[in-house]
TORPA-4810 file (N, C-alpha, C, O; in nm, 3 decimals):
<nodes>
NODE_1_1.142_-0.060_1.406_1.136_-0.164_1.304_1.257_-0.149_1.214_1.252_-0.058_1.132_X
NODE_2_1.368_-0.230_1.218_1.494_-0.249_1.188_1.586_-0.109_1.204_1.647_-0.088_1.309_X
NODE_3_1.592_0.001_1.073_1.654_0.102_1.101_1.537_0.225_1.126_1.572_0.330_1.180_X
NODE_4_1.399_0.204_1.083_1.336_0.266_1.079_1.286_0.352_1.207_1.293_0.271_1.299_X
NODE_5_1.245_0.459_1.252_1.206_0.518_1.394_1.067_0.547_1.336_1.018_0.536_1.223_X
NODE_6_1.022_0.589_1.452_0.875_0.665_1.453_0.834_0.710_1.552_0.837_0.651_1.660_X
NODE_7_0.769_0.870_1.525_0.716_0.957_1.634_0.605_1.047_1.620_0.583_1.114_1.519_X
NODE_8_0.531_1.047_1.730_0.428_1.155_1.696_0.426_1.232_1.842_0.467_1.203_1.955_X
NODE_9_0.352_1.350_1.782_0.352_1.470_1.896_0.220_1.401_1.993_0.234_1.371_2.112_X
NODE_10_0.109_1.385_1.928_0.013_1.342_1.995_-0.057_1.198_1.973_-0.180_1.199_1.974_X
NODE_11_0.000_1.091_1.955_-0.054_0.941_1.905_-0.169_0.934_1.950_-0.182_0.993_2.057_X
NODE_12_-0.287_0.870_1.901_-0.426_0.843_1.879_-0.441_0.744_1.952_-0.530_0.730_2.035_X
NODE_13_-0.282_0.601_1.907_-0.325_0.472_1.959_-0.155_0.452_1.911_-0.076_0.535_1.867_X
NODE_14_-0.139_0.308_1.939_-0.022_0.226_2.005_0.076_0.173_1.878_0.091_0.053_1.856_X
NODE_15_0.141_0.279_1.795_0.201_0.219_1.676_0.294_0.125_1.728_0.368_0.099_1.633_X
NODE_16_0.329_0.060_1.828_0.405_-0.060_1.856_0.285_-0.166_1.828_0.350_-0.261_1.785_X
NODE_17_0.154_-0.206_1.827_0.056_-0.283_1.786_0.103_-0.248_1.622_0.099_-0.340_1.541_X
NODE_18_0.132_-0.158_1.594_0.116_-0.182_1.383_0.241_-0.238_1.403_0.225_-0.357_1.374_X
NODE_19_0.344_-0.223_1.431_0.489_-0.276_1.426_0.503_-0.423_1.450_0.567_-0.502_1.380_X
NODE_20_0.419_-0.456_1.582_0.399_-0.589_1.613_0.318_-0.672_1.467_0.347_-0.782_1.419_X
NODE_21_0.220_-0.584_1.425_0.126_-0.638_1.320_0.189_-0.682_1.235_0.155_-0.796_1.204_X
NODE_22_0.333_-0.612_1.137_0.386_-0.588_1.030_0.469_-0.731_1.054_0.466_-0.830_0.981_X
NODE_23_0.545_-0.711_1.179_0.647_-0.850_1.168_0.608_-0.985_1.179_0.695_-1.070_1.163_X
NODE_24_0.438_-1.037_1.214_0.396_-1.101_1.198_0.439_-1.192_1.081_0.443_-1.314_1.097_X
NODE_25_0.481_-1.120_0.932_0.521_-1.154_0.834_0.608_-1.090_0.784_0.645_-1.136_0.676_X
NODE_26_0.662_-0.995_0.819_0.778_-0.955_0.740_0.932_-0.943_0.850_1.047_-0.904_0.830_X
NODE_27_0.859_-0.999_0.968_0.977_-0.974_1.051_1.096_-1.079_1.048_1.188_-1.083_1.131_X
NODE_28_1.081_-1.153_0.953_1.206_-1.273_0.898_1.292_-1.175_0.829_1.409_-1.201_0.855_X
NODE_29_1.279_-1.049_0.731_1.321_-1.007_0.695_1.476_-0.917_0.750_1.471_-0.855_0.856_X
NODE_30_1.581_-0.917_0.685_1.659_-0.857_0.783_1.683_-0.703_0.766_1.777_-0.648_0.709_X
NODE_31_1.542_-0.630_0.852_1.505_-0.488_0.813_1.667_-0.378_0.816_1.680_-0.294_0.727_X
NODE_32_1.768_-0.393_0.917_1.840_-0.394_0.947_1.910_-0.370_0.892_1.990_-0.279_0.915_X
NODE_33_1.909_-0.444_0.793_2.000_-0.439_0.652_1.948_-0.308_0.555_2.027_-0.248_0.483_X
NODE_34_1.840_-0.280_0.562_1.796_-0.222_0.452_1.859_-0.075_0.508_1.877_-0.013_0.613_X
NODE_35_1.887_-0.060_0.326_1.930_0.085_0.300_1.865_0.172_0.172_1.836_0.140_0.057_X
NODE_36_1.856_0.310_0.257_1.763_0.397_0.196_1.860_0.422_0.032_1.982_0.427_0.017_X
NODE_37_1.771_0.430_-0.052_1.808_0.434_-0.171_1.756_0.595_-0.287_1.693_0.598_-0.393_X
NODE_38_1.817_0.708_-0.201_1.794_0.825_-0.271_1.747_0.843_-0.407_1.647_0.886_-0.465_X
NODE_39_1.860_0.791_-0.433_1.796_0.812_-0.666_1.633_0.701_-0.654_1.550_0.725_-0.742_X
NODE_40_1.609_0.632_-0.590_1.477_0.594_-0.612_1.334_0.631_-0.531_1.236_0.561_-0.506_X
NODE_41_1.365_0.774_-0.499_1.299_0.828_-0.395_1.240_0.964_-0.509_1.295_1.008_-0.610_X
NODE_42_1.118_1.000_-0.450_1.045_1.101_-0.537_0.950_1.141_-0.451_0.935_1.099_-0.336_X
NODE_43_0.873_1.238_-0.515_0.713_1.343_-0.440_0.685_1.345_-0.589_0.742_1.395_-0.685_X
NODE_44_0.566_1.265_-0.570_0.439_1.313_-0.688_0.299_1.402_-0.628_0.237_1.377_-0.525_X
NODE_45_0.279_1.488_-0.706_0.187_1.597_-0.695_0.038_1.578_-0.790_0.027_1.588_-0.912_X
NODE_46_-0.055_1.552_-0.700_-0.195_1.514_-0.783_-0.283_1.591_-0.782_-0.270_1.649_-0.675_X
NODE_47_-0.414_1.652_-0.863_-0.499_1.726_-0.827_-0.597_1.621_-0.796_-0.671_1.590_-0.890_X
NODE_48_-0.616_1.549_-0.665_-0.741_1.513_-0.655_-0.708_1.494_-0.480_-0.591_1.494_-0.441_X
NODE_49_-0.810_1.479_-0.395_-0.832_1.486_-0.272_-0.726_1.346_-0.206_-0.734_1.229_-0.244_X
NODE_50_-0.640_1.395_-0.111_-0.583_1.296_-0.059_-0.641_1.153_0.009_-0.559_1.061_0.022_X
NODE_51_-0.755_1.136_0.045_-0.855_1.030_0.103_-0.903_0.972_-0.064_-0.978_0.875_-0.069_X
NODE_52_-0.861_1.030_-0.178_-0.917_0.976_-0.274_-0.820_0.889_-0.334_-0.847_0.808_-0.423_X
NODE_53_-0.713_0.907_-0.286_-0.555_0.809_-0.353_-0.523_0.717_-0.252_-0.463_0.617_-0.291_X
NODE_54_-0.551_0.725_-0.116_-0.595_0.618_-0.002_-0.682_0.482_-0.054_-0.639_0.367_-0.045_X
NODE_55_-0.813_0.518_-0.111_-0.914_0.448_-0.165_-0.848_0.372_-0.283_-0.829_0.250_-0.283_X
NODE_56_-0.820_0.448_-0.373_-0.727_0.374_-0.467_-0.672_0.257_-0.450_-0.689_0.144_-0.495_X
NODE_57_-0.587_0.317_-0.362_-0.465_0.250_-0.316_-0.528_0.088_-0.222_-0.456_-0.010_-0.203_X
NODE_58_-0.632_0.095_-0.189_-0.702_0.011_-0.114_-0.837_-0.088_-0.147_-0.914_-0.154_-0.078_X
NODE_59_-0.821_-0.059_-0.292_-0.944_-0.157_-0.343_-0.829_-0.255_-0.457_-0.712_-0.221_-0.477_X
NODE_60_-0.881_-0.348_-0.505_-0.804_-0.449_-0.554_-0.855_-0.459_-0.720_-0.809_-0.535_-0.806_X
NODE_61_-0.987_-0.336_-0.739_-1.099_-0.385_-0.888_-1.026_-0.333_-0.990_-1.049_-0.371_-1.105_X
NODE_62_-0.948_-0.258_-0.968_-0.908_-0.119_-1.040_-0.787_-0.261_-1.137_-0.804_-0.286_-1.256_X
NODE_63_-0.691_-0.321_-1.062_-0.567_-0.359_-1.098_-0.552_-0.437_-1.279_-0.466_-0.411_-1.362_X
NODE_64_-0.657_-0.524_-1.291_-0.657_-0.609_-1.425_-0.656_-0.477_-1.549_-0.597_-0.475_-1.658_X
NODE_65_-0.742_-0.372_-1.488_-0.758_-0.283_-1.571_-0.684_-0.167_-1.602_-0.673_-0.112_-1.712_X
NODE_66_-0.628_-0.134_-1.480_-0.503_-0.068_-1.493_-0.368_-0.066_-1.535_-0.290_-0.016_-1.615_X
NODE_67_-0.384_-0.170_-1.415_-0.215_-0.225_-1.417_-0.198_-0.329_-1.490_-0.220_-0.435_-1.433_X
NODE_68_-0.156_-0.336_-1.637_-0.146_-0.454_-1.721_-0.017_-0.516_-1.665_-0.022_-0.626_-1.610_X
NODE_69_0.079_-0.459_-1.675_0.214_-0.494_-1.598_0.209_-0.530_-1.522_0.259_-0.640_-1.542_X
NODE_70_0.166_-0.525_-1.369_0.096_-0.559_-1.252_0.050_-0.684_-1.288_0.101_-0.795_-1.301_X
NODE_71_-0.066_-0.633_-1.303_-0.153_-0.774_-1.322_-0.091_-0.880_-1.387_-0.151_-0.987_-1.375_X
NODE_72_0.034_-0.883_-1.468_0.094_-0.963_-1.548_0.148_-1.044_-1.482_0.174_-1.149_-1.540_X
NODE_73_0.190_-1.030_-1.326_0.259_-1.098_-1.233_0.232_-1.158_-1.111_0.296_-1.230_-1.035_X
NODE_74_0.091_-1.097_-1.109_-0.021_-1.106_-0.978_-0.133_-1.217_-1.040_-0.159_-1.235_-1.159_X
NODE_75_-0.192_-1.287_-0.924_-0.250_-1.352_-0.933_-0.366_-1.273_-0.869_-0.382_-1.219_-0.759_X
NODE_76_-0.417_-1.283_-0.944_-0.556_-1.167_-0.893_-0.638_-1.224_-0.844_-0.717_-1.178_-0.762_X
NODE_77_-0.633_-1.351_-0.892_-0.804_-1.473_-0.827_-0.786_-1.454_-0.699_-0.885_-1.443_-0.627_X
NODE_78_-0.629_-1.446_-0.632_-0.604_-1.464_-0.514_-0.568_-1.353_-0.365_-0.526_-1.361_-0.250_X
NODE_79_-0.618_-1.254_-0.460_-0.545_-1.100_-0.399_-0.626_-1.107_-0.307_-0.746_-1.135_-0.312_X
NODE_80_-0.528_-1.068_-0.172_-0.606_-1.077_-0.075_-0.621_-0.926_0.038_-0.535_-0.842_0.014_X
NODE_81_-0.698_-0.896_0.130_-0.686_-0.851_0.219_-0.736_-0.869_0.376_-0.848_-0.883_0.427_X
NODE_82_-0.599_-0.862_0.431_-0.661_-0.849_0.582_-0.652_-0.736_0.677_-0.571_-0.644_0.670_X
NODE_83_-0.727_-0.750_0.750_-0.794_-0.605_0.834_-0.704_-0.589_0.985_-0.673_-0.685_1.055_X
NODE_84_-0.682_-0.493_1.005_-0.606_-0.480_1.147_-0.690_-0.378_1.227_-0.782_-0.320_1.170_X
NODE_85_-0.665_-0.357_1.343_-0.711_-0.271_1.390_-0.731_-0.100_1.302_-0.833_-0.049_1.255_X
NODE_86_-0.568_-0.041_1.306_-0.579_0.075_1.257_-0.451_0.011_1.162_-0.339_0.056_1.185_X
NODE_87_-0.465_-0.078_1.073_-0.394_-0.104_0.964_-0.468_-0.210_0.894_-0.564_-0.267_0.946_X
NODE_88_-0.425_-0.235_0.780_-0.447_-0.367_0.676_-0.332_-0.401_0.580_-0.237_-0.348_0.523_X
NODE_89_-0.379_-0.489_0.590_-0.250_-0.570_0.443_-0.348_-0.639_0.317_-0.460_-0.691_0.313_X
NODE_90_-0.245_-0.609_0.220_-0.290_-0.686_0.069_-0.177_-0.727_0.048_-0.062_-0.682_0.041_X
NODE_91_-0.255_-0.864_0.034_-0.107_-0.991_-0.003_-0.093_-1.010_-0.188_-0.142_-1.111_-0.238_X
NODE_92_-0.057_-0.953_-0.237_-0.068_-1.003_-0.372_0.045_-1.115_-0.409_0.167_-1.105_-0.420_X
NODE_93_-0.048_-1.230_-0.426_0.041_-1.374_-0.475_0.091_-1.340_-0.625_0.039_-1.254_-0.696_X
NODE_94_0.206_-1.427_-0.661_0.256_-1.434_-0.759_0.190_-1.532_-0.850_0.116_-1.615_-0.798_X
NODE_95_0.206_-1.533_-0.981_0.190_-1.608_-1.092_0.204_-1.761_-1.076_0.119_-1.847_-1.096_X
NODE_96_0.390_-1.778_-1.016_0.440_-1.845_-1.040_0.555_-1.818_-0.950_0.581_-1.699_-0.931_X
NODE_97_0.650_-1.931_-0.876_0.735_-1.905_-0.806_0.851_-1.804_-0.833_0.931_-1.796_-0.740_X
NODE_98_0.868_-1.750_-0.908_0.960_-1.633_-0.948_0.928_-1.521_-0.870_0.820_-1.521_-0.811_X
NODE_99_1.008_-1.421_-0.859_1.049_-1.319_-0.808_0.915_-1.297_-0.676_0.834_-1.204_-0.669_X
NODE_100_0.927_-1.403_-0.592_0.916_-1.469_-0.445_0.950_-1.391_-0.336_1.026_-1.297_-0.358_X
NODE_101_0.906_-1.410_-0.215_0.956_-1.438_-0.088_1.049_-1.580_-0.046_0.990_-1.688_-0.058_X
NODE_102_1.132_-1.580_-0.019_1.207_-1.707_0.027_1.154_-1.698_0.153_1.229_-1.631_0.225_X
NODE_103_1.052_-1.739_0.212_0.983_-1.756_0.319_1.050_-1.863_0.380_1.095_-1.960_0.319_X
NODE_104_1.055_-1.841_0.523_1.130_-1.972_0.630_1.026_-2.052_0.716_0.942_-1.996_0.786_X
NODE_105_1.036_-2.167_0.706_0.964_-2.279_0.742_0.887_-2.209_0.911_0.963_-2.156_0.992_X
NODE_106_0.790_-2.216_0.931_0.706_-2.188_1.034_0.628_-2.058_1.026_0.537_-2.026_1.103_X
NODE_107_0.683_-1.973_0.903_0.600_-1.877_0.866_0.483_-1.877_0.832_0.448_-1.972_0.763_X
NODE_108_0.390_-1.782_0.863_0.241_-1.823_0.854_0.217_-1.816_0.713_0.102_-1.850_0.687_X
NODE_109_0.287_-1.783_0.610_0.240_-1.774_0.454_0.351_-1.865_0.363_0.365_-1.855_0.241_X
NODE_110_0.453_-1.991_0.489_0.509_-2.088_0.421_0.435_-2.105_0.326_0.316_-2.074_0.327_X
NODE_111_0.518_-2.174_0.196_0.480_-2.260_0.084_0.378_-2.209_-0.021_0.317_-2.253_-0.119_X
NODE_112_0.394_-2.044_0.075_0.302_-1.992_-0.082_0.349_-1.862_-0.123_0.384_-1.771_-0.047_X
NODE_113_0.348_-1.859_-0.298_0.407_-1.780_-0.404_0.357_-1.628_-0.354_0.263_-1.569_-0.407_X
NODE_114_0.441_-1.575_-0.240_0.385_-1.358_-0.243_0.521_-1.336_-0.296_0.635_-1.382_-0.301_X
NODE_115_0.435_-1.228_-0.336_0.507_-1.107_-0.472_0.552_-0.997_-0.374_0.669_-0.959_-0.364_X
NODE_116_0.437_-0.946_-0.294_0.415_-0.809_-0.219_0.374_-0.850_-0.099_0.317_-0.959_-0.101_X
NODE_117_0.383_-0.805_-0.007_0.310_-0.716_0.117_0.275_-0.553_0.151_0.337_-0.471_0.219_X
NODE_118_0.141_-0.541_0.071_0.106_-0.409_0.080_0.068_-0.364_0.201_-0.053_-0.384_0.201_X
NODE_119_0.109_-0.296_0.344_0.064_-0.205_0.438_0.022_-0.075_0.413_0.089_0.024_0.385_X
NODE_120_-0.126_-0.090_0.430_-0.128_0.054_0.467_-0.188_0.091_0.631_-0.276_0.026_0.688_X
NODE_121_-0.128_0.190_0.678_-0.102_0.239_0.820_-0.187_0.385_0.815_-0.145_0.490_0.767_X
NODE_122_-0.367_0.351_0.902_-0.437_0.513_0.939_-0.367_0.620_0.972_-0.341_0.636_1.092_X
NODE_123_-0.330_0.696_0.892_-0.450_0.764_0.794_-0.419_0.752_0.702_-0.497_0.726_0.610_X
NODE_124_-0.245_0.769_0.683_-0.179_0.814_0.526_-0.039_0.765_0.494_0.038_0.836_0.431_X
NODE_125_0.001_0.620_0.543_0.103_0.538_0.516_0.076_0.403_0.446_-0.014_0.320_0.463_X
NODE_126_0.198_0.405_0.351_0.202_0.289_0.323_0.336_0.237_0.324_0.421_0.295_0.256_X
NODE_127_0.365_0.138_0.391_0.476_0.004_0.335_0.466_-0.102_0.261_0.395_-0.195_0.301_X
NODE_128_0.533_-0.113_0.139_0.528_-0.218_0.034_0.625_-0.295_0.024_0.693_-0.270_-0.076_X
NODE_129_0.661_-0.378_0.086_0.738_-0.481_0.082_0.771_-0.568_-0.022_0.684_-0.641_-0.069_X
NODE_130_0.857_-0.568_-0.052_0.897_-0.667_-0.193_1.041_-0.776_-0.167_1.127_-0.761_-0.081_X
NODE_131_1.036_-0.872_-0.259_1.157_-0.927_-0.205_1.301_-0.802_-0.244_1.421_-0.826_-0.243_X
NODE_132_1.264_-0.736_-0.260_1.434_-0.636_-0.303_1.448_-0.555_-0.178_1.546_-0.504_-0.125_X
NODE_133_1.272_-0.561_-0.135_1.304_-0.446_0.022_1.224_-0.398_0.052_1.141_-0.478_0.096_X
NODE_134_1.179_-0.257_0.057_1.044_-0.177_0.082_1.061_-0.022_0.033_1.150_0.062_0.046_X
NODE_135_0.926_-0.025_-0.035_0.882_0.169_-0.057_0.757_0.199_0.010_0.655_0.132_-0.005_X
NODE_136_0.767_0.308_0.089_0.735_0.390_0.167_0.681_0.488_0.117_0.753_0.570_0.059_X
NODE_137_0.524_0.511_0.125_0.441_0.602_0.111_0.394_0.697_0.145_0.287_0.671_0.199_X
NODE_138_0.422_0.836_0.142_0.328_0.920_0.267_0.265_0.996_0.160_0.310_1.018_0.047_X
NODE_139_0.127_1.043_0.223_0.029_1.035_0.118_0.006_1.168_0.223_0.001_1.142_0.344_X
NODE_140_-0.007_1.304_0.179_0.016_1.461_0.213_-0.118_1.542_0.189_-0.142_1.589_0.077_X
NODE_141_-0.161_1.550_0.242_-0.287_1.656_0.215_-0.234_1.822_0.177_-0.216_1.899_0.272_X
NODE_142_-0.219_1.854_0.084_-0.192_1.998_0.078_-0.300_2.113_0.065_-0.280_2.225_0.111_X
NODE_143_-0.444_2.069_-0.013_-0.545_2.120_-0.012_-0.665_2.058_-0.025_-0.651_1.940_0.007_X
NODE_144_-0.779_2.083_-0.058_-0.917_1.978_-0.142_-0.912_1.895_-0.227_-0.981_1.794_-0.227_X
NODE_145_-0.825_1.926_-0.315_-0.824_1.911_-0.425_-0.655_1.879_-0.455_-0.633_1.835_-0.568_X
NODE_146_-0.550_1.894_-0.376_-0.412_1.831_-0.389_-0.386_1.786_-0.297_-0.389_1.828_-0.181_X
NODE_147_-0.346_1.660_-0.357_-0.203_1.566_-0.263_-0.042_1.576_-0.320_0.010_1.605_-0.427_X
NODE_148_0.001_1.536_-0.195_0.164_1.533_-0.247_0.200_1.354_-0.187_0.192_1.331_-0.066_X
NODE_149_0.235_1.252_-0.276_0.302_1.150_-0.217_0.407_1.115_-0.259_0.436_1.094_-0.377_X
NODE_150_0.490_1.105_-0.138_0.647_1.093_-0.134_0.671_0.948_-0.111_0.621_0.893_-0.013_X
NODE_151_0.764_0.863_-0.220_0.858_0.775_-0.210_0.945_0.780_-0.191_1.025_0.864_-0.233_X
NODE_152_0.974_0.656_-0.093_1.086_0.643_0.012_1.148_0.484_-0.054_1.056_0.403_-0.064_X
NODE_153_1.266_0.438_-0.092_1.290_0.327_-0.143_1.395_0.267_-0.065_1.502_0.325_-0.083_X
NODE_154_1.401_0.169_0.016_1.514_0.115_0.114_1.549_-0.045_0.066_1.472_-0.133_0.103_X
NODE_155_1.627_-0.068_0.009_1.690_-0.177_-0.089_1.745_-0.267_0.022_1.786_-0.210_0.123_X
NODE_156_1.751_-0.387_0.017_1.871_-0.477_0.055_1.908_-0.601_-0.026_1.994_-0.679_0.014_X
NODE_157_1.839_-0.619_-0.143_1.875_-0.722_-0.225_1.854_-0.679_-0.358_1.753_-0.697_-0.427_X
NODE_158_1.950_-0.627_-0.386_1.976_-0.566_-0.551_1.956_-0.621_-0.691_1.921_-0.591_-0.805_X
NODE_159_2.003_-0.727_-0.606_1.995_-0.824_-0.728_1.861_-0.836_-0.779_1.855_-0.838_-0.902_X
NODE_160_1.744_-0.846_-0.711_1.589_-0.857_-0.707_1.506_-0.730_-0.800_1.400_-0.730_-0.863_X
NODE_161_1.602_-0.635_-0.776_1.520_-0.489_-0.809_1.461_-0.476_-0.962_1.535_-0.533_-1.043_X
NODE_162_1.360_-0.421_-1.015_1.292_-0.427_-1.144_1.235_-0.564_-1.195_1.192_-0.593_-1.307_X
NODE_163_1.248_-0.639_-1.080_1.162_-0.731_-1.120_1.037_-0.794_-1.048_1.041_-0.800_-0.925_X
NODE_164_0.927_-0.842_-1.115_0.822_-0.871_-1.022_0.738_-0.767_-0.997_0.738_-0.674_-1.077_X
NODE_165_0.665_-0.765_-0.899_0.551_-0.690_-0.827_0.627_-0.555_-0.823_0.557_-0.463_-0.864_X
NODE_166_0.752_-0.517_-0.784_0.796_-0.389_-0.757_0.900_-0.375_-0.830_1.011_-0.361_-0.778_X
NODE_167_0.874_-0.375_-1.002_0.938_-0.365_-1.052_0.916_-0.199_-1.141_0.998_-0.114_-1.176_X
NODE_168_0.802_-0.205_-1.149_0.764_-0.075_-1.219_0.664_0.044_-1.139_0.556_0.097_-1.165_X
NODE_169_0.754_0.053_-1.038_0.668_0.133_-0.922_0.644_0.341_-1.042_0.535_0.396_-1.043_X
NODE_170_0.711_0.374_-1.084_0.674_0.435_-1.130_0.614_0.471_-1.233_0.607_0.592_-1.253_X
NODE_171_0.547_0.373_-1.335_0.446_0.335_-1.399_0.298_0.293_-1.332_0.190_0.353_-1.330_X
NODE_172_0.328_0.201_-1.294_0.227_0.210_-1.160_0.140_0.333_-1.121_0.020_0.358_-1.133_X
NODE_173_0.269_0.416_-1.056_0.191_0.543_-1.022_0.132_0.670_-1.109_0.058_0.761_-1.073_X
NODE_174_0.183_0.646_-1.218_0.139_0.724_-1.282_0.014_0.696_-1.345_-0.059_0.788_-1.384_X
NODE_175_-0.028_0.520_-1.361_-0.190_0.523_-1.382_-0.295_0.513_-1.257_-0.418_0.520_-1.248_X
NODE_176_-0.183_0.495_-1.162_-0.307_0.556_-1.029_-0.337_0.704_-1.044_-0.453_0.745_-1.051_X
NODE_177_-0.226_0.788_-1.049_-0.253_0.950_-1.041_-0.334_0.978_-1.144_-0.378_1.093_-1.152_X
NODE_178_-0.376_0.864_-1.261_-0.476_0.934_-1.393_-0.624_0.871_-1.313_-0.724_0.943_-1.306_X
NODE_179_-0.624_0.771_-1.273_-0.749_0.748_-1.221_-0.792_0.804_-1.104_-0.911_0.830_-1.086_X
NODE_180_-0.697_0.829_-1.014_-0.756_0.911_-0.894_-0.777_1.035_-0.940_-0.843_1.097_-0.858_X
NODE_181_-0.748_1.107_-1.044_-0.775_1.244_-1.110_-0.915_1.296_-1.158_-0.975_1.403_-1.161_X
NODE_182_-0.940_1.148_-1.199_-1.078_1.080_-1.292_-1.177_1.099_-1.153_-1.250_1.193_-1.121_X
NODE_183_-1.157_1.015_-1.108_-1.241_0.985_-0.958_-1.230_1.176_-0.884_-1.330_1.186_-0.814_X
NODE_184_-1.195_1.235_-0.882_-1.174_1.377_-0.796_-1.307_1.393_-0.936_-1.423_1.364_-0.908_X
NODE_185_-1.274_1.434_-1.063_-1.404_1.482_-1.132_-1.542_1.476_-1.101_-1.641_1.550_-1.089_X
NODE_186_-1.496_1.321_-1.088_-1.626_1.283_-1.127_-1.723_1.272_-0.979_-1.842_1.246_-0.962_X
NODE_187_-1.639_1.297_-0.909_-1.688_1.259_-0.742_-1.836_1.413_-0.707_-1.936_1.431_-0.637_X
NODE_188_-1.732_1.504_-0.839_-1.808_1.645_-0.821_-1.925_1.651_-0.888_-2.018_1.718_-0.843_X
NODE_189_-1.937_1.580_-1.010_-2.066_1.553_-1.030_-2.231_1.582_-0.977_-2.266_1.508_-0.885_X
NODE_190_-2.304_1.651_-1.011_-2.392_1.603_-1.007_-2.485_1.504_-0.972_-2.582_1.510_-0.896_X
NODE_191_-2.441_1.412_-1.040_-2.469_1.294_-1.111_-2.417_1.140_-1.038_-2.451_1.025_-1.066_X
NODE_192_-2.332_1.186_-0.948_-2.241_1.105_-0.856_-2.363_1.053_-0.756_-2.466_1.116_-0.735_X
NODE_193_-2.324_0.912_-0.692_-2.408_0.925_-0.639_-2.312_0.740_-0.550_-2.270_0.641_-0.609_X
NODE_194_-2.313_0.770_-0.415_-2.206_0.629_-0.353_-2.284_0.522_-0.395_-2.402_0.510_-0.431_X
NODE_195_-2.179_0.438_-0.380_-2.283_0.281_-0.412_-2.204_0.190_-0.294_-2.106_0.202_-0.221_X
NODE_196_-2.292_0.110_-0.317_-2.243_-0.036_-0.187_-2.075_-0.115_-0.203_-2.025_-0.184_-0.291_X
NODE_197_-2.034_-0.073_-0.092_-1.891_-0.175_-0.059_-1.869_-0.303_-0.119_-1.908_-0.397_-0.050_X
NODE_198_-1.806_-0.340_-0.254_-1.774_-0.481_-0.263_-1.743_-0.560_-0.119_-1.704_-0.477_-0.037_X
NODE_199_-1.750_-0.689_-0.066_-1.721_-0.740_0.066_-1.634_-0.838_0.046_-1.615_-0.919_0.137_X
NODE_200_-1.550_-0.852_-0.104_-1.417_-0.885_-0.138_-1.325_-0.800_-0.183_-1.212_-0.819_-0.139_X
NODE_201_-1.339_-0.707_-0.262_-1.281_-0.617_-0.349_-1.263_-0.460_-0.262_-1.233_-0.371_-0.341_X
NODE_202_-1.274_-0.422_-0.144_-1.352_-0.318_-0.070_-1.317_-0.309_0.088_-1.369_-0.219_0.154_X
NODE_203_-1.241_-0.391_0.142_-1.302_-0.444_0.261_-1.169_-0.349_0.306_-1.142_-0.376_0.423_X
NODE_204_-1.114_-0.286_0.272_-0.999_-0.200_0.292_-1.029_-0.078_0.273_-0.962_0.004_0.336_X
NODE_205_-1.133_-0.031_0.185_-1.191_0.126_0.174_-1.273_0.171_0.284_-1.276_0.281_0.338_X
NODE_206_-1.370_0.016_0.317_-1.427_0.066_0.391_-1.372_0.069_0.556_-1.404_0.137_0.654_X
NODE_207_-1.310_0.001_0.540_-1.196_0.017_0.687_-1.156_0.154_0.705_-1.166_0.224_0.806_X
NODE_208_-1.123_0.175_0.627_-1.057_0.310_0.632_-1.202_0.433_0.653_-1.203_0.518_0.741_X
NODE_209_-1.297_0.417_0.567_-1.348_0.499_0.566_-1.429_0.508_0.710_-1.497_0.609_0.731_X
NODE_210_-1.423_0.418_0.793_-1.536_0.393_0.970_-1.391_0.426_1.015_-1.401_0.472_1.129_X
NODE_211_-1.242_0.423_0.970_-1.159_0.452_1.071_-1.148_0.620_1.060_-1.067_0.691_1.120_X
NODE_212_-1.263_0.667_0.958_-1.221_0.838_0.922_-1.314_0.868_1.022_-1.288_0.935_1.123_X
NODE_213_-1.462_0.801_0.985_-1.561_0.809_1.035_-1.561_0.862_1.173_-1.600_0.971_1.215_X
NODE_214_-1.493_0.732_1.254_-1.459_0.724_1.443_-1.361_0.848_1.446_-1.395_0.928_1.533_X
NODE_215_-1.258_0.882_1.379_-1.158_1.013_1.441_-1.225_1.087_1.408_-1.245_1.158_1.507_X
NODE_216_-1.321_1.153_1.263_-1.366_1.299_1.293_-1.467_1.318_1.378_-1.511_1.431_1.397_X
NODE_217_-1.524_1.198_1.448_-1.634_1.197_1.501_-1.585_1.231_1.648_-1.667_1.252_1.737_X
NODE_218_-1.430_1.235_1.673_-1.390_1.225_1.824_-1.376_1.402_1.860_-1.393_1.456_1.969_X
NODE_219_-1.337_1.468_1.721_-1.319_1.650_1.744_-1.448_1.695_1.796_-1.466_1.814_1.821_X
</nodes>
């Protein structure tokens, strides 16, 4: 996928199906072009369970409340997600035609205002697509209780950058890492106790969580 490679020692299943999945809509893009952008690259270090910043990362309830900035640019009525086999996407629409996709006529999301294309890829990837380019997620299990996730930032339209949906990626993360911190506490609880899947707000946690389900169930 443009400059990007990918390999595994032992693949599960067919990452040319997620690749195929991804360009569905982002393959107008000229990946090709994109260049990795060091100074905007980092590893953040969390104390809370790596499957717990996955979840995060994959429900849509959290955002009005979190992300004021975010939400300032997102149309939330409209946030969407769709399900892939061993991937999903969240489309977050824009406000207002500003800091856009220049989408090309026959595209399946012609004539409408996205901000983002959020991928996330089983178990522990994400690609976020923005009109400036894409950041790249790998989400690290180091222990129970720590993750390490590394940003990857690959630019091709500069001009775009700090504005919009991926404008304040490191603000962003820093009120995910306070709430997924929150959520590791409180998960230990006592007092904790699961509750039922939103079947709008959810439909990405629980994907994930029947796609944890089916692999530990295969050892």
């Amino acid at each position: 996928m443009g400059t990007l490679s990918f390999a595994g020692l032992n693949p599960s299943f067919d990452f040319q199906i997620v690749i195929d999945g991804m360009n569905e809509r982002v393959g107008f893009l000229p990946l090709e072009d994109f260049k990795v952008d060091e100074t905007r690259g980092k590893d953040y270090f969390i104390n809370a369970h790596w499957a717990l910043y996955c979840d995060n990362y994959l429900e849509g309830f959290h955002i009005p409340f979190v992300h004021e900035d975010l939400d300032a640019v997102l149309d939330y009525g409209n946030y969407e997600t769709i399900l892939h086999q061993h991937m999903n996407l969240q489309i977050g629409y824009a406000e207002g035609s500003e800091h856009t996709f220049n989408l090309p006529e026959g595209h399946i999301d012609f004539g409408k205002n996205i901000a983002a294309y959020y991928y996330w890829v089983f178990p522990n990837m994400m690609f976020n697509f923005y009109p400036w380019g894409l950041s790249i997620n790998i989400v690290q299990p180091l222990s129970i209780d720590q993750t390490k996730v590394s940003f990857m930032s690959y630019v091709w339209d500069k001009s775009k950058l700090d504005e919009g949906a991926g404008s304040v990626l490191d603000k962003v993360e820093m009120e995910d890492e306070a709430v997924v911190e929150g959520v590791q506490k409180g998960v230990r609880s006592q007092f904790y106790k699961a509750g039922r899947f939103s079947p709008t707000r959810e439909k990405g946690v629980h994907h994930f969580h029947r796609l944890l389900a089916t692999f530990l169930n295969r050892e």
